[in-house]
Structure formats: structure tokens, C-alpha cells
C-alpha positions in Angstrom: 113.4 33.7 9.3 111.6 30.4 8.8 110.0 30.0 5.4 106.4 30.3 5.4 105.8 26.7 3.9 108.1 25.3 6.5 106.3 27.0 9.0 102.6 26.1 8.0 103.5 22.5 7.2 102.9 22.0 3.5 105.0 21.9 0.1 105.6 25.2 -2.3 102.6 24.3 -4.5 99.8 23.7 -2.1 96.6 25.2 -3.3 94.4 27.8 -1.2 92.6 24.9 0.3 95.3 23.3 2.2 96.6 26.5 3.4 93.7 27.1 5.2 93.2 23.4 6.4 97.1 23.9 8.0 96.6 27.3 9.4 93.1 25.9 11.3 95.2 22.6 12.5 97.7 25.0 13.5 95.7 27.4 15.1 93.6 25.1 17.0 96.9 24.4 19.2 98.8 27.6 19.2 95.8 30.4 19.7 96.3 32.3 22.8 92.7 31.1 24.1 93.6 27.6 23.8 97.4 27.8 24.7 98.5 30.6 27.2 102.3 29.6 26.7 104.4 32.1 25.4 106.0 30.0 22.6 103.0 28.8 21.7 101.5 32.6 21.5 105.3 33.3 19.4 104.7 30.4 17.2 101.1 31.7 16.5 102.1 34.9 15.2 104.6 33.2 12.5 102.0 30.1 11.7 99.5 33.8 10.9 101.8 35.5 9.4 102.9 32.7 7.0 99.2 32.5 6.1 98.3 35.7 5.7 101.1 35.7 2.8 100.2 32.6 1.0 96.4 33.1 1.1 97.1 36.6 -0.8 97.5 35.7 -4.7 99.9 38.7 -5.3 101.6 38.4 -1.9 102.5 34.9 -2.4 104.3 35.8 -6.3 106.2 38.0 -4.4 107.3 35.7 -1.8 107.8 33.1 -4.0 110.4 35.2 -6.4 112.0 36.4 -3.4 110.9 39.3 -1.8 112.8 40.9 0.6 109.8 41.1 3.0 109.5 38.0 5.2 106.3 38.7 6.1 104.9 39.4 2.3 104.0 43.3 1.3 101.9 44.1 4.5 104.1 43.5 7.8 101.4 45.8 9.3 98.6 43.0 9.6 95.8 42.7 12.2 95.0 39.0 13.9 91.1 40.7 13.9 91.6 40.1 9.8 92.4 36.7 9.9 89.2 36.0 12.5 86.9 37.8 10.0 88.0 35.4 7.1 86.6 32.8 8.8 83.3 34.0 11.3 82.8 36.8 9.5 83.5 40.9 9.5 80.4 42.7 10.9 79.7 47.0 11.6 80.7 48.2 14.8 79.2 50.0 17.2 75.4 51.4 16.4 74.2 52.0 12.9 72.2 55.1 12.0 68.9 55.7 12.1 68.2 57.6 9.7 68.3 56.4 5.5 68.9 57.6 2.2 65.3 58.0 0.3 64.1 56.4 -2.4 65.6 57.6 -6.3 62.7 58.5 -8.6 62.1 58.7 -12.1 59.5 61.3 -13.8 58.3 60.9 -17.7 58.4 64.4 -19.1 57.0 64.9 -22.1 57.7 68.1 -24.2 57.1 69.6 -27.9 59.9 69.7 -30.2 59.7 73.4 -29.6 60.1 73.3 -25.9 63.2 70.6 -26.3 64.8 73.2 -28.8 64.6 76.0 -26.5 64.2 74.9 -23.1 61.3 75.2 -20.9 60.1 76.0 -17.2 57.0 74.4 -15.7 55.8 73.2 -12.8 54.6 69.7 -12.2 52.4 67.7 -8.9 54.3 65.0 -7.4 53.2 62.3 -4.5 56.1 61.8 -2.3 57.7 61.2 0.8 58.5 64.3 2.6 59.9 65.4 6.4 57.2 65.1 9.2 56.1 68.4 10.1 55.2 67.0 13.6 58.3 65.2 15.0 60.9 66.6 12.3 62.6 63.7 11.2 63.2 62.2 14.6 60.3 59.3 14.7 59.4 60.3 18.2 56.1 61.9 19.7 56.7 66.1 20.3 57.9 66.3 24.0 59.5 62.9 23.7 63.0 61.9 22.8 65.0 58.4 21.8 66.2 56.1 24.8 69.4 54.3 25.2 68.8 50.7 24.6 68.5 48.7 28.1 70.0 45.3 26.5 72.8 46.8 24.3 73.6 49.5 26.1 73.6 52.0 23.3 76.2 50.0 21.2 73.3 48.6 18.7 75.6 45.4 19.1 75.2 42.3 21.5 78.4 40.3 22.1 79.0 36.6 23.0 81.3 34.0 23.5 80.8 30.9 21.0 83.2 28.2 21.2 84.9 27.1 17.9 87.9 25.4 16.3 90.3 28.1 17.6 88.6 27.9 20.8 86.1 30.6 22.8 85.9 33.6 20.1 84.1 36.5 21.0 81.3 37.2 18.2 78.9 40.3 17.8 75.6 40.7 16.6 73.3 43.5 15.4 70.9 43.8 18.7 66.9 42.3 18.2 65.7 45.2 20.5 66.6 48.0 18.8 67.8 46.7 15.3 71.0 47.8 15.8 70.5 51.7 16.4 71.7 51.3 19.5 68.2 53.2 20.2 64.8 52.9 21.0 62.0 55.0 20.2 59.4 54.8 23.2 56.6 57.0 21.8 56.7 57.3 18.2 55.1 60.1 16.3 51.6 59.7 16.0 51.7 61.7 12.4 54.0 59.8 10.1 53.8 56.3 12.4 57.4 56.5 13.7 59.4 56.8 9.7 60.1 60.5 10.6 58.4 61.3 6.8 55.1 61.2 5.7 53.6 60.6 2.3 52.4 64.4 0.9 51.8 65.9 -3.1 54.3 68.8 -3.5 54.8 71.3 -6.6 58.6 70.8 -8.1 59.9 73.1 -10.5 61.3 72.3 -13.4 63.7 74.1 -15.7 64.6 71.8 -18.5 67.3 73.2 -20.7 67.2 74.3 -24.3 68.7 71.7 -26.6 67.2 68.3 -24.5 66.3 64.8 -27.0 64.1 62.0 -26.4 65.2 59.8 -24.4 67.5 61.9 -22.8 67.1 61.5 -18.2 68.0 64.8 -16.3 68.7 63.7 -12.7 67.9 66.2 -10.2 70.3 66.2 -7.0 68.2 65.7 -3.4 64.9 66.0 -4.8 63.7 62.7 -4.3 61.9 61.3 -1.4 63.0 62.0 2.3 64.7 59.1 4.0 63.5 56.9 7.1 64.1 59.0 10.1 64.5 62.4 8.3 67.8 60.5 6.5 68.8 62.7 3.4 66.6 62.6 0.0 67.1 60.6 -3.2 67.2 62.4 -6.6 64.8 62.4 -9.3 65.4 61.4 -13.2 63.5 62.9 -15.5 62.8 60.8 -18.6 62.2 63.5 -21.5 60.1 62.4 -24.0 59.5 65.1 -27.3 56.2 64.6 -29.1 56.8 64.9 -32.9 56.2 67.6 -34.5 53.8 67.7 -38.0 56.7 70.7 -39.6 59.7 70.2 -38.4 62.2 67.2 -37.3 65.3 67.2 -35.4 68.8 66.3 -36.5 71.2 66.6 -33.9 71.3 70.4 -33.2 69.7 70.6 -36.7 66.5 70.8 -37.5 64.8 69.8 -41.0 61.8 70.2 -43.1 60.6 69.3 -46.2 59.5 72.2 -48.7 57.0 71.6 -51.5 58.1 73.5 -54.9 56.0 73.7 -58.3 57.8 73.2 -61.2 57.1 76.4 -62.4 58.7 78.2 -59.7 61.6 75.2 -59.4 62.8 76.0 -62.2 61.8 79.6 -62.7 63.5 80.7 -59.0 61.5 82.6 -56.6 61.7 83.7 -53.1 59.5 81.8 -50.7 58.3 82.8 -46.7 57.9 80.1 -44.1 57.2 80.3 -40.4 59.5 78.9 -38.5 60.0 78.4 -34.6 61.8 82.4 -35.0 58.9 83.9 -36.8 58.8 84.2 -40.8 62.0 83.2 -42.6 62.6 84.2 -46.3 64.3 81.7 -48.3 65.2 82.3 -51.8 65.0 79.2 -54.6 67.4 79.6 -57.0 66.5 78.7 -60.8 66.5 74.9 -61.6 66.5 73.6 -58.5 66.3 70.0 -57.9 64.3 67.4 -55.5 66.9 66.6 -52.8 68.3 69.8 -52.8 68.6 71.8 -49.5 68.9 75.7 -48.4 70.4 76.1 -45.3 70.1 79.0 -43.0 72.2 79.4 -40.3 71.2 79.7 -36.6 67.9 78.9 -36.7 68.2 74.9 -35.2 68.1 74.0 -31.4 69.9 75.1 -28.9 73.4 73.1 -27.6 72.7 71.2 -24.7 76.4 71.3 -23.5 77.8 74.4 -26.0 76.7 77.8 -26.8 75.1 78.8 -30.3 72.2 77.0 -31.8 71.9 74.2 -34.8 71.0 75.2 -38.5 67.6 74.8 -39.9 67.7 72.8 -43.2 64.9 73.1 -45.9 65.4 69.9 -48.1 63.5 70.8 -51.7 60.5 68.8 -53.3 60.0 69.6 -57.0 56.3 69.0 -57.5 55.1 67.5 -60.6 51.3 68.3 -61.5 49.4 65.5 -61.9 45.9 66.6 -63.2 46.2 69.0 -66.0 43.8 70.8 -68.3 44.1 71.2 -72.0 45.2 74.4 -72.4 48.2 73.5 -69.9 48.8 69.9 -71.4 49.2 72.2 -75.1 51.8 74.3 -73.1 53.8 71.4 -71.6 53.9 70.2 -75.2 55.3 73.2 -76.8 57.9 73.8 -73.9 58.9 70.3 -75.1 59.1 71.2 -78.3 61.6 73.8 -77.4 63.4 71.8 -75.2 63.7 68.7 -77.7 67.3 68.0 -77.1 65.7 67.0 -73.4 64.9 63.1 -73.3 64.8 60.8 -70.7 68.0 59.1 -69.9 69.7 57.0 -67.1 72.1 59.2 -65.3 75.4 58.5 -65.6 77.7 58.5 -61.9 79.9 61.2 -61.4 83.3 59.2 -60.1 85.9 61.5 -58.7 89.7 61.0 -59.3 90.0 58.4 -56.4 86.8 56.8 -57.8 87.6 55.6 -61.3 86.4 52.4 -62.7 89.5 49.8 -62.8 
């Protein structure tokens, strides 16, 4: 077998450009079109075959350290291929009428309580939807699409152009009926011939417990109806949760912040809050510290993608009194009294046994 830069006509380390400036040379003599000869339509099979394998990147390693296919990995190659490269690949045959509709995106905005637990409502949209009148089909009730007179149904016009590997045949989407292959005659007087009409519809919505902000839900075919009755987009929705004046969220957690006087922080006592389950007890334990937290289990938001719920964590706040009368001021002093051996003092930091000071 002749070696492909042999039979294209230029040495081993010829770039991409002077492959294709030999294979057009070559190919203005040898195509079929231009010479009928036999040898000629022989020689123009190796002269494609050889570039078809060196215009490949990965072929042409392959041939180059000596593969055992002459012909490169693909010996199964198409001349149609090598014709597209250069006057370019189009569809065949008609294209369809009808279209994919429009994507959508929908700002939902919910309360911290709905995004913990999940929420149904139903929301007014303006969008495209199926003509009631011609059902998708763009044509006036009684009427139906005709064949295209010029393209004969193919949506495609053919020609012959002359080029440098002689008379090619070329297609083209047809200018009467856009390509359909087609035509409508009468369209629908309701939606103009787009086989949808703009209309407000109700869409329900059922947004799942355990949602954040910023989160988009996309919801499968529920976007507008396509050009000719073609299938429907989807819809995002783009959640957005409000903030909420108790609570905050922390992952599946939530958190809040509970004021303690310094009586009861360091006396104990047992304290009610409401929460989003009803009235929680919560017990503060004696001496109990600003930054300090109680955590109760299986009270947070709900999993998006799990089962079970988040905790809800109280974080303490030890509340000082600020304006005191005498008679507490006299108190204060004789608790301090009592308490003399307490004096302020930088606090020392606790350093575990990885942590000690070198």
C-alpha cells in the first residue's frame, strides 16, 4: 500500500495547511465529475483516503508509529464527509415545525416557616399556552398544511454550483416554506398562525419542606408551549425566604438568641418559648454563661434531600441590669462582699495536650 505522504505529494512533517492545499490540487484532477477514467476515480479514493488520515490529529500518530491500518482507525469513511469539510454539512430533508418553548424563571418568596416546612400555594402566570382553536397546528379549523409546490415537501432546494472539484451538488433550506417542507395556506385566525396563544393560568406549587434562599426548583414541561404546539419549556423557581425577627437558619438548624437576667442565670430556672412546634420548655441550668447554648433535638427544618428534621439551638444571653435603684445597688454590694474572692481578671486559655506553648 502506498504511503499516504507519497500519495498526497508532500513530506512527513507537513502541517494541516498543506494537506489540504495537496488534497484540493489533487482533487481538482482526479474527482469523478471532472475525470470519468477509472484510474483516475481509483487514484481518487487513495489521494481521500490518505487525507482523511493526516487531517485527523489522532489518526495521523497512529499512522505515523505504524499502525497496522493503512487507511488510519476508520476504513469505513464516507466521500459525503470529505465534501462537508469544505462547502459545508447541512440538515436533510424537512425540519419540524413545531419548537421547544421558552424556559422560565419565577421569584418565590416564602417565610422562614414555610421554607422549614414546605408549603402549597397557587400562583397567576402570563404565558404561552396551546390554541384552543387550531390545536397546535397553525392552520384555520377545516383547513390543513400543504406540500410545498417548489420543494416538493423536502424543505430543501438542491443545485449545482461549480467549484474547484468541479459541478457539486449543494442544498439549501427552501425560502417558501423555511424549510418545513410545508406551507400553511390559512393560518389560524386565533393565535396568528404560532399554534399558542398568550393566556394567564393558575400553576400549583408544592415547594418542599427544608428549601433556602437562593435555592431554583425547576419544574419539568411547565413552561410556555412551543411554536406550532412544539413541547413546553420548564419553569425555575428562584426561592427567596424573608427573614424572620425570632428565628435564623443554620443549615437544617435553626437558632435564636435567648435573653437571661442574671438572677435567673445564675440561679437556674426553667423558661417557655414558642417556637414554630408550639411552646417548648427549656431548662437553664445554674451559672450559665453568655455564649452558652441548649439544644433541643428535632425541632429545626426539615431535610430537603433526607428524612428527619434539624435541631433548634437557643444560644444564651446573660443580661446585666443597667439602671438600678438603691436598695438593689446595697444588695449587689453585699453579694460582693460575700463573694470577695471574685475580682476581675483576664482569662487565662485553656490549651489541650496538642496545644501547649513551645
Amino acid at each position: 500500500m502506498a504511503d499516504h505522504y507519497d500519495v498526497l505529494g508532500v513530506p512527513r512533517d507537513a502541517s494541516e495547511e498543506q494537506i489540504k492545499k495537496a488534497y484540493r490540487k489533487l482533487a481538482r484532477e482526479l474527482h469523478p465529475d471532472v475525470n470519468p477514467e477509472p484510474e483516475a476515480q481509483e487514484r481518487f479514493k487513495l489521494v481521500t483516503h490518505a487525507y482523511e488520515v493526516l487531517i485527523d490529529v489522532e489518526q495521523r500518530r497512529n499512522y505515523d508509529m505504524g499502525g497496522s491500518n493503512p487507511f488510519g482507525g476508520n476504513a469505513n469513511f464516507g466521500f459525503g464527509d470529505i465534501f462537508d469539510s469544505f462547502f459545508g454539512g447541512g440538515q436533510r430533508g424537512p425540519r419540524s415545525r413545531q419548537q421547544r418553548g421558552e424556559d422560565a424563571l419565577l421569584r418565590i418568596d416564602l417565610t422562614l416557616k414555610e421554607a422549614v416546612f414546605g408549603v402549597s400555594k397557587s400562583i397567576d402566570i402570563e404565558t404561552a399556552v396551546l390554541c384552543e382553536s387550531c390545536s397546535g397546528s397553525c392552520c384555520q379549523p377545516g383547513t390543513d398544511l400543504r406540500t410545498c409546490d417548489v420543494c416538493g415537501g423536502l424543505g430543501q432546494i438542491s443545485r449545482q454550483v461549480r467549484s474547484l472539484l468541479g459541478n457539486v451538488m449543494t442544498s439549501q433550506p427552501c425560502n417558501s416554506c423555511r424549510g418545513f417542507g410545508q406551507v400553511v395556506e390559512s393560518p389560524c385566525v386565533s393565535c396568528r398562525g404560532q399554534g399558542r396563544v398568550r393566556a394567564s393560568r393558575s400553576l400549583d406549587l408544592n415547594i418542599p419542606g427544608g428549601v433556602e434562599d437562593g435555592l431554583r426548583l425547576q419544574l419539568s414541561g411547565q413552561g410556555e408551549v412551543g411554536f406550532a404546539g412544539g413541547p413546553s419549556g420548564d419553569i425555575y423557581l428562584d426561592i427567596r425566604v424573608k427573614a424572620d425577627d425570632t428565628f435564623s437558619r443554620a443549615g437544617d438548624d435553626l437558632t435564636c438568641v435567648l435573653t437571661v437576667p442574671m438572677h435567673e442565670a445564675a440561679l437556674g430556672c426553667q423558661v417557655s418559648i414558642e417556637t414554630y412546634d408550639g411552646t417548648v420548655n427549656l431548662d437553664v441550668s445554674p451559672g450559665v454563661q453568655s455564649g452558652d447554648s441548649i439544644t433541643v433535638k428535632g425541632k429545626g427544618a426539615q431535610k430537603l434531600r433526607h428524612q428527619g428534621r434539624g435541631d433548634l439551638v437557643v444560644t444564651i444571653e446573660v443580661d446585666t441590669p443597667q439602671k438600678l435603684d438603691s436598695k438593689q445597688k446595697e444588695l449587689l454590694r453585699q453579694l460582693a462582699k460575700l463573694r470577695k474572692n471574685d475580682a476581675p481578671a483576664l482569662k487565662k486559655h485553656s490549651h489541650g495536650h496538642f496545644g501547649k506553648r513551645r
